[in-house]
Structures are given as C-alpha cells and as structure tokens.
N, C-alpha and C positions, 0 to 999 in steps of 0.2 A: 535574611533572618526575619523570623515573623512578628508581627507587633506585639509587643507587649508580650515579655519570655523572663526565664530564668534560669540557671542553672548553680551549679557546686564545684569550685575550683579545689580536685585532691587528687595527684599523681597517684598511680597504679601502687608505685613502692610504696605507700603511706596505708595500705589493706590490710586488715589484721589475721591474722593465721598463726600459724607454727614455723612455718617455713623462713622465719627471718626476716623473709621483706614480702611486701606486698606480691601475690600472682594472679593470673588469668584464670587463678579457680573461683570455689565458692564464695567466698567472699565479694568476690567480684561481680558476680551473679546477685547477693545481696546488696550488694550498693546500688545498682540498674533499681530492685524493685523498690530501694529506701528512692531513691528520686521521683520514680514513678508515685509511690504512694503521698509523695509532700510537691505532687503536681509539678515536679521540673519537665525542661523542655531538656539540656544540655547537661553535659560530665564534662567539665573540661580539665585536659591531663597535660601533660609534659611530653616532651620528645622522647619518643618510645626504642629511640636509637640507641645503639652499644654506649654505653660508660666506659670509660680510661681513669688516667690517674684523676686524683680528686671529685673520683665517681660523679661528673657535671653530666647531665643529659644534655647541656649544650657545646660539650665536644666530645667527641662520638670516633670511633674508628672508619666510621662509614653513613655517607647521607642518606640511606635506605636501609642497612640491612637493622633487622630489632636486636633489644638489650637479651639475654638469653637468662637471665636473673629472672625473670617473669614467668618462665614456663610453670606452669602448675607440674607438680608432682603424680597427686592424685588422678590428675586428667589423664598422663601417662602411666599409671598404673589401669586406668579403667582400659585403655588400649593395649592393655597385657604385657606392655615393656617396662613394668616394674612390678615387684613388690612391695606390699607396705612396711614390710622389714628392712628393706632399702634406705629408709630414711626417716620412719616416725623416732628412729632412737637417736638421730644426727641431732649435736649441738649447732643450729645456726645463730648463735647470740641469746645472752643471757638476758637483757632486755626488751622487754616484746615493745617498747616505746619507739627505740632505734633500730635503725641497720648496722648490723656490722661488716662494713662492705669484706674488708678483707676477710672474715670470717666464712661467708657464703660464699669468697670466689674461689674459697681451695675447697669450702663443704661441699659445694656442687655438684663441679667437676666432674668424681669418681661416678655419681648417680644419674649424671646426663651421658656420660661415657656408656653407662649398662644400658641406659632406655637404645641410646643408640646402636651400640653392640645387636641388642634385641633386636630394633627395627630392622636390621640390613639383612640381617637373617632369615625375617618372618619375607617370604614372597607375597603376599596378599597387598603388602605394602609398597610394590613396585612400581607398580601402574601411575600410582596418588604420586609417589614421590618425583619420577619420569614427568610427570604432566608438570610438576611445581618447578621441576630445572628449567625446564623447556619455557612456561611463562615469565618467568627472572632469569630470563638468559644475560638480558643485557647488565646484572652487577652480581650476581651467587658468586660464580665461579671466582671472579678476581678476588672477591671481598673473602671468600675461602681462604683462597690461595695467599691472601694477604696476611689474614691470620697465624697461618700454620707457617709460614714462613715468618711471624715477628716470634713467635713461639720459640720454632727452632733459635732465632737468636735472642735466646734469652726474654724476650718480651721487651727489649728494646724497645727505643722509638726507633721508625722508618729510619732516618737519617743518620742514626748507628748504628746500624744493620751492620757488621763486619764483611761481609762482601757486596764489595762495592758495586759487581756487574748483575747482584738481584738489585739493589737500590735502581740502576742504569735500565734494568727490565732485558738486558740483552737475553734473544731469543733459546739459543741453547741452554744456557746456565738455567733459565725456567723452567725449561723442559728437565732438567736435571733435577730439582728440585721439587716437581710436578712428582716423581717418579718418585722420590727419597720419601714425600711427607704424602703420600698418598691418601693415606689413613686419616690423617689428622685433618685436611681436607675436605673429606667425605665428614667429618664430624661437623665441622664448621657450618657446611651444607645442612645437612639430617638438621640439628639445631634450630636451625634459619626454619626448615619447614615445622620443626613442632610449634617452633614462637606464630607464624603468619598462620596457622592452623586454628591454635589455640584462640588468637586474639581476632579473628576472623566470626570466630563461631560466635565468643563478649560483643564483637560491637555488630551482628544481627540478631542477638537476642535484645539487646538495648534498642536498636532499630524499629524492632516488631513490636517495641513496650512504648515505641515513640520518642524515645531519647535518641537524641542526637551528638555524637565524640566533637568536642571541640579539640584539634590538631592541637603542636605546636611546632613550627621550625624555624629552626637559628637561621638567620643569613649566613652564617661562617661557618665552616669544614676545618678539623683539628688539622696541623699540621703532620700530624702522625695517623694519616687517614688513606684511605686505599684510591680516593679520589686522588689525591695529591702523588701519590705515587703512581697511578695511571693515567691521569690526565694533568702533568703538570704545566702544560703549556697553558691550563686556565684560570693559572696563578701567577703571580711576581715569586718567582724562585731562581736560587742560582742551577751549579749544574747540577749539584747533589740535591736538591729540592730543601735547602732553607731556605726560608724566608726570607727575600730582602728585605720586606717589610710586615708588620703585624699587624693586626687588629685593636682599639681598644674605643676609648672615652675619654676626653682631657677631664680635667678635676671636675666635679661631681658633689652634690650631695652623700657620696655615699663614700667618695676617697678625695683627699685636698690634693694628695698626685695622680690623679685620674687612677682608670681603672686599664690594665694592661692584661687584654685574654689571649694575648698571645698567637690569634690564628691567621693564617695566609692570608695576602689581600688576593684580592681576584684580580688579573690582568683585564678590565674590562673591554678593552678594543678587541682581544680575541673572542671575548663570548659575543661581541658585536659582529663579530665578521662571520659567525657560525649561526647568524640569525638568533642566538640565544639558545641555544636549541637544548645544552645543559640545565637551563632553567626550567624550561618548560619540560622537559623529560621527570625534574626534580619537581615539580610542583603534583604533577601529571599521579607519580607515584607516591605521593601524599593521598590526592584523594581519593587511591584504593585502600585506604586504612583511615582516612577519617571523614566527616561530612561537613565540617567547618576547618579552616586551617589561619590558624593565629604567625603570622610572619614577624617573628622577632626582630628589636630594630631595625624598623620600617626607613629609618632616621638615612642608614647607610645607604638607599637607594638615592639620594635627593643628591648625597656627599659625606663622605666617609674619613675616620679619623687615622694618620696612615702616622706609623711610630715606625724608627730605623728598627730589623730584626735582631740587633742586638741591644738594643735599649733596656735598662733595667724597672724603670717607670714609665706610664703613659699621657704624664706632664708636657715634654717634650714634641708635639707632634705638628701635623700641619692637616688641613682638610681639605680635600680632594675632592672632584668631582665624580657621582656615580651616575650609574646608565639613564635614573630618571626614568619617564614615563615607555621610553621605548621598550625598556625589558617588557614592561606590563603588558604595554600593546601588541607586542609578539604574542604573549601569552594567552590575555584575550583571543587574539586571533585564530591560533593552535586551539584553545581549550573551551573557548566562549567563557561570559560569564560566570567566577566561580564565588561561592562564598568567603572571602578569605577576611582575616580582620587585623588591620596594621597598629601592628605595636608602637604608638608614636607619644613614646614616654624620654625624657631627656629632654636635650638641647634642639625643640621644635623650631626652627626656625620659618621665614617666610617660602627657602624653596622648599622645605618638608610641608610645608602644608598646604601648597601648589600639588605637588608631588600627588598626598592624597586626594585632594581634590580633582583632580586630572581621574586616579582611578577609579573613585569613589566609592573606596571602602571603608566601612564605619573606622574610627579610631578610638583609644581609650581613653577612661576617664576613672582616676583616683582619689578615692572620698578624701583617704588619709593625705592626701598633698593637698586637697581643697580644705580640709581643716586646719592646716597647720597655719596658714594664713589668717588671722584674726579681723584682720580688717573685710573679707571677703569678696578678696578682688580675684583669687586666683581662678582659674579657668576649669581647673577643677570641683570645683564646689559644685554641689548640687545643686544650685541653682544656674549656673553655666552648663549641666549638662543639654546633650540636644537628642532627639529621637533614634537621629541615625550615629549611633554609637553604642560602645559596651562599657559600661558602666563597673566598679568593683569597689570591696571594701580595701582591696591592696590585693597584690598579684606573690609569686613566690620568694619573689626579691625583697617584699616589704616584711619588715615586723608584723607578727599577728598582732590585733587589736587592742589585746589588753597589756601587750609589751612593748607598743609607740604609745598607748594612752599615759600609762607611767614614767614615761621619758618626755611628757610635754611642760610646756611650764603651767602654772596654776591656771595665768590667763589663757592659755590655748585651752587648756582644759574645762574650763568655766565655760569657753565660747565652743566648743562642740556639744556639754549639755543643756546650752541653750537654743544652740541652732538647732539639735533632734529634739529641741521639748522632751527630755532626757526625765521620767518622771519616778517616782521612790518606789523603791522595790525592781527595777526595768535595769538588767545589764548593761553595762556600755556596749556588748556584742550588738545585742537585741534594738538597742538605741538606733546604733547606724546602722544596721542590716534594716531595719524597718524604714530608715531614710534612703539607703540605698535604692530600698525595691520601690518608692514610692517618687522617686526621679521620673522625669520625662525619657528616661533613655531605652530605646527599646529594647532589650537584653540588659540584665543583671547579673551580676555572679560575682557570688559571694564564697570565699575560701571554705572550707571545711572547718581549720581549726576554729573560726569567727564561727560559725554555728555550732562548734561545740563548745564554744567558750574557754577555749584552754589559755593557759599562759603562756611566758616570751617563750619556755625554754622548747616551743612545738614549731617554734619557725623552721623555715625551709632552707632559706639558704640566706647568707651574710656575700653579697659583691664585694669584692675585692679579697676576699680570701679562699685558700683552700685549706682542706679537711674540718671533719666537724660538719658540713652540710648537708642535703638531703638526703639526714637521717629520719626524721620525724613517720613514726607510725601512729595511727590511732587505735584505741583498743574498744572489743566490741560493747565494753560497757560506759563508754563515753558518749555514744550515742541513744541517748536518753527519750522517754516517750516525748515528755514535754519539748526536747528540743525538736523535736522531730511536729509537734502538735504547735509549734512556733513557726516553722520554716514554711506550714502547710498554711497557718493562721496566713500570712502576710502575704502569703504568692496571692491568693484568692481575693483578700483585700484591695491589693494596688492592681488585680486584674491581670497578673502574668500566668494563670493556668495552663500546662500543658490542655489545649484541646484534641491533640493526637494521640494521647495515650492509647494503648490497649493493655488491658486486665485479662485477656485470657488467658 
C-alpha cells in the first residue's frame, strides 16, 4: 500500500438507483468519479459473493461465485437482452433507504430469466460466453449445478436435500439430475457471466481513474455452500456433511454469549497435507476481482473458536489450534507477495500477533474502540496507531458514528471532543474523520455513512443477529457539495492525495 492514502468504506448494495439495491450500473460509475474528484486512492466493499438466509455476504453459497442482486439492468438492456419495459415499472421496495431482500429475490428472477432467455439465443454471444466456462472451469459448473439442484429442492439447505444420493454426489444420480435441471443450470452459469462481466468492466474503469477495490473474504464457507458439498473432506463433517463442529467467538463486546455463525470448521491436517492448495486457489481468485484483499478474522489462523455443531450459543467452546504461518508461507510461495490486510480485531492475543508479524501484513486500527477508553491506554487510539496499518472510523460491524457517539456516557464523550479539538460549529463526523486521516497510519478509511453524517438507523449490520441487516442504502441527495469539499479539504491536508489519478 502506498504512503500516505485514503479511501470510503460503502458496499455495492448501499448505491442509490431504482433498482432496489445497489448495481454495477450508473451509479457505480458515479461513485469511482465522487472518489476520484475528493483525491481517494481506494473503494473498499464487502464480499461480493452470493447471499443466503439473513442476506450476510459473509455466508455465501459459494467462495467464488458473485451475488447475482448486482447485475445492472440497464447494462443488460444496452446488450439488447432487455427492455426498459422489463422493469422500470417493477416494484423492488418501497424505500429507496433499504433493501428489501426478499422483495428483489422473487422481482428479479422473472427479468434475469428473459436477459438470459435472450442471451442463449443471440449467437454473437457464443464465443464470450465458451471462453468464460472454459477460464472458471475449476467451480461454474458445480456451483451451477449446486444451485439448481437446492432449487429443485425446494431451496433447502444442502443437508436437507430429500435425496440423500445428490447430498452423497454419487455419480449416476448427478448425471440424472444434470439431464432433468438442464435449463436451470445454464441460467446459473449465463448469470455468473453477466455479474464477472459487469463488475470486471467497474473495477477497470476505477483502475484507469487510479482507484484501487479493496476486497473482502471471510475465512468461513456456509455450511450450505457448494464447497462443502464437493469438497467435504476439507471440513470436520459427518457423513451427511453437518457439521461436527461450528464456527463462532466466545462472549464479546457485542454478545455476553458469544457470538455463534454457525459455519464449518476446516479439517486443517487435510488442507496441510494437499500443500494448502484450496487456499491458495481461493486467495488466487480473489485477486482477479480485487486489488487489495481484507482477510476477515485474521484471528482464526493463529487459533480458532471450535463450538459442538449442535450447540445453541457460542459461550460454550474451546480454542483450537489453526495452520499459523504455514498456510501463508505456502501462499507466498504459490503467489509471491500479495496485498492482503488482516482483520485482527477481537481477542488479539500474543500468538495472533506473532501470526501477523511473521506475515507482515498491515492490521487494523478502530478510532471508536480507541475512544471508548477514556484513560487512553487502548491500542486503538490514535495515538498507538503505526504507519504499517489501516486505520478506520469503524468497520460494518460498528455503529456509525453519530449512533455509538449517543450511546457513550458524558465522560467518554467529553474525552473524544477533547482528544479531536472537537471545535463549535465542526460535526463529531468531521471531528474524528479529520483525526482519523491525520494519524500516522498509512491508509485511512473512513465509512461512507461517517462522511455523510447520517444517523444510527444507516448502520450496516448488528453481530449477533439476523434480519434487519445490510439494508442501508444512500440516496443521491445525501451526498452533498460540502461534504464532498470536506472529504477533499482533509485528504490534501494530512497529505493522503491520490497521486495516480487520471481524469481523462
């Protein structure tokens, strides 16, 4: 990462449109030139992977393939597989603030149905689409095949799939199956290519303007994921692929019974004994889609919180040892030097922070944990940041700014508008966003709703619960000159200017 940078933490779903929730269209294209013009270096988004229940982008149907909610409409009508009649009169949500997941996953549907109807039709389209099976050989087809097979049952999870010998993968019955959902299949695919299409063309037009995608991937794969069901042996699963054991966090700031996400642990002696080579495959096709990649808890690599698969809370658990530095070193090895930036938020202990230092990549730092601290010991504080790190006003898991400033007590609040020289007339947004970027750390990034100054009700996501989360969109009148003649004012100031822009 380069000295002295900055970027704007806002998920793709949070883009303002018609469409419901954020897309790879216009919009998106105006947010590349709003960072450009207020001198960012970075965009960084959220896992751009499939949604499931509790619409979380960090658990996914699949560790590669994209969310399909993204695809621009427009984009696909300008390639003549739609009409504008197709959909400018579709209700997707009556609040252009939210998402309404379930809303867009039945509106959809019928209209990505027609583009693809279209596309298989038009021959011009052959060639492009043959060349994209052929470079994703190694996961389209199962993750297709995955699909249209939970479809057929019902849209079950994997693990209740009513016949047990697709669960099992045994060879004929696939082949049966293969033959019966043909169709639906082929859509799964077509799909897959408009999304890598789409979101391919966003991040080299952001490239060419000097922005750079900061990634982001989970360590954990959903139990109901096509990994899990084609590679189960690089899991703790029994026969039928539950979970002996799950994923989570013992008690927490954010739950007193820890937090329970419920996903597969990884058998790690088998990814050891295959050289890692799932890892490295996974990282590998990361950075064809982004140019920086944020590895969420970092924490699991050093040792990991391992809950029984039937456990109702994540209170209960014991910690386990994970692969540590050799996964990395593998990867290294395979990839060489990559950008990646480790999520090393939680229960940091002495071998987590061995762990990063072995690989030595920057790790984060949270203003809002370093303010809540009044005495200013926490290692968070701005004044503990260090150069080689990334810096934030809070990440999607934290309350926005002005909805933890109201939940602190007087003194914590006194002692943050004293520590930013907090002065009259100056937002508390603007307060710590001006402290943030004026840290020693080389990268800054600061949320979206924090430079737009919105309230609690624009947070992103609450841990430990589901429904109700990443809904928040922004609308294009919340993006104000001034705030924008603010975000420009301070990069310049504390010297984080993009110098790779281009404006042509």
């Amino acid at each position: 990462m380069q000295t002295r940078s900055s970027g704007v933490l806002m998920h793709i779903t949070s883009l303002p449109n018609s469409l419901g929730i954020g897309t790879f269209g216009q919009s998106a294209y105006e947010f590349v030139d709003f960072l450009v013009e207020t001198k960012q270096t970075y965009w960084q988004i959220l896992p751009l992977t499939t949604t499931s229940y509790g619409d979380s982008p960090y658990q996914s149907f699949s560790a590669v393939a994209g969310n399909t909610h993204l695809i621009d409409f427009d984009l696909l009508a300008k390639m003549g597989l739609l009409q504008a009649t197709d959909y400018q009169t579709v209700n997707f949500g009556e609040d252009p603030t939210q998402v309404d997941y379930e809303r867009i996953f039945y509106a959809r549907r019928p209209i990505l149905e027609r583009a693809v109807k279209n596309f298989v039709a038009n021959e011009k389209f052959c060639t492009a689409f043959e060349n994209f099976e052929k470079n994703n050989r190694t996961w389209l087809a199962d993750y297709a095949e995955f699909m249209a097979f939970k479809e057929h049952f019902g849209n079950q999870a994997l693990q209740q799939w009513e016949d047990k010998q697709v669960i099992a993968r045994v060879p004929e019955v696939l082949e049966k199956y293969r033959t019966l959902l043909a169709e639906q299949i082929q859509y799964f695919k077509v799909t897959q290519y408009f999304f890598f299409q789409q979101w391919l063309a966003l991040k080299d037009y952001a490239n060419q303007k000097g922005i750079k995608i900061i990634g982001d991937m989970p360590i954990y794969v959903s139990a109901d994921s096509v990994e899990v069901w084609t590679k189960p042996e690089l899991f703790q699963l029994d026969a039928e692929r539950n979970p002996l054991f799950v994923a989570g966090v013992p008690a927490d700031q954010f739950s007193a019974t820890g937090q329970l996400w419920g996903n597969p642990l990884y058998d790690w002696e088998a990814h050891k004994k295959e050289g890692y080579a799932w890892w490295i495959y996974r990282i590998e096709e990361s950075f064809k889609i982004y140019d920086v990649l944020r590895i969420d808890h970092f924490k699991g690599f050093s040792d990991y919180w391992q809950v029984d698969g039937d456990a109702e809370i994540a209170k209960y658990g014991s910690w386990q040892p994970g692969p540590g530095y050799a996964l990395f070193e593998a990867v290294k090895q395979q990839l060489g030097d990559l950008p990646i930036i480790a999520e090393d938020l939680g229960n940091i202990d002495d071998k987590a922070k061995k762990l990063l230092a072995d690989c030595g990549y920057p790790g984060m730092k949270i203003l809002q944990f370093g303010f809540e601290d009044t005495t200013g010991a926490s290692f968070d504080s701005p004044h503990y940041c260090i150069p080689h790190c990334i810096a934030y006003t809070g990440t999607h898991d934290n309350d926005v700014l002005n909805g933890w400033y109201d939940k602190l007590t007087v003194t914590q609040q006194q002692y943050v508008n004293d520590y930013t020289h907090r002065h009259a007339g100056e937002s508390l947004c603007q307060a710590v966003i001006r402290q943030l970027f004026a840290t020693v750390s080389n990268t800054a990034i600061a949320t979206m709703q924090d430079i737009l100054d919105l309230p609690a009700h624009s947070r992103m996501n609450i841990p430990s619960t589901v429904g109700g989360n990443w809904q928040w969109r922004m609308r294009e009148s919340d993006l104000t000159q001034d705030k924008k003649d603010f975000l420009s004012k301070i990069t310049a100031l504390y010297q984080r200017e993009n110098k790779e822009k281009n404006n042509d």
